[in-house]
C-alpha positions in Angstrom: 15.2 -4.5 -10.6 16.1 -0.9 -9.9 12.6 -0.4 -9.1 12.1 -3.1 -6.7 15.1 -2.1 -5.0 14.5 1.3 -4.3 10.6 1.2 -4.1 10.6 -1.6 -1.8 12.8 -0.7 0.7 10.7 2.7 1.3 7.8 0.5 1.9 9.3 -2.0 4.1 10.3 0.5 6.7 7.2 2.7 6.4 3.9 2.2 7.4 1.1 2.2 4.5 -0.9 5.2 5.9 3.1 7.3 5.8 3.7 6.1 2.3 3.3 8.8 -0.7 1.9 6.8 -3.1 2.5 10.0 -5.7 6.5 10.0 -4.7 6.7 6.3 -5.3 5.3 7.0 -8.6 7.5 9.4 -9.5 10.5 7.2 -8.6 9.4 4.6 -10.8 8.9 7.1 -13.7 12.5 8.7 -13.0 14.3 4.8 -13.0 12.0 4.0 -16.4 12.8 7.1 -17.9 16.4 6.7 -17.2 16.3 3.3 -18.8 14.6 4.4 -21.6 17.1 7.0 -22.6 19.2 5.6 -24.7 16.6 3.4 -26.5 15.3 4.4 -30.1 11.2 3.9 -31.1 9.8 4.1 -34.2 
């Protein structure tokens, strides 16, 4: 959900061609990595 939120409201207001498809990446990372954190993996 924290994606959606914050990803989707960049590309609402912004046109596709003014969108940094990189940055939005890297937002999703950051959110996944911060939910990640306090998970264990084997």
């Amino acid at each position: 959900m924290k994606i959606v939120d914050r990803l989707l409201t960049t590309c609402v207001w912004d046109e596709e061609e003014d969108l940094d498809f990189d940055e939005l990446v890297r937002w999703a990372i950051e959110i996944i990595d911060e939910q990640l954190a306090d998970k264990q993996f084997r």
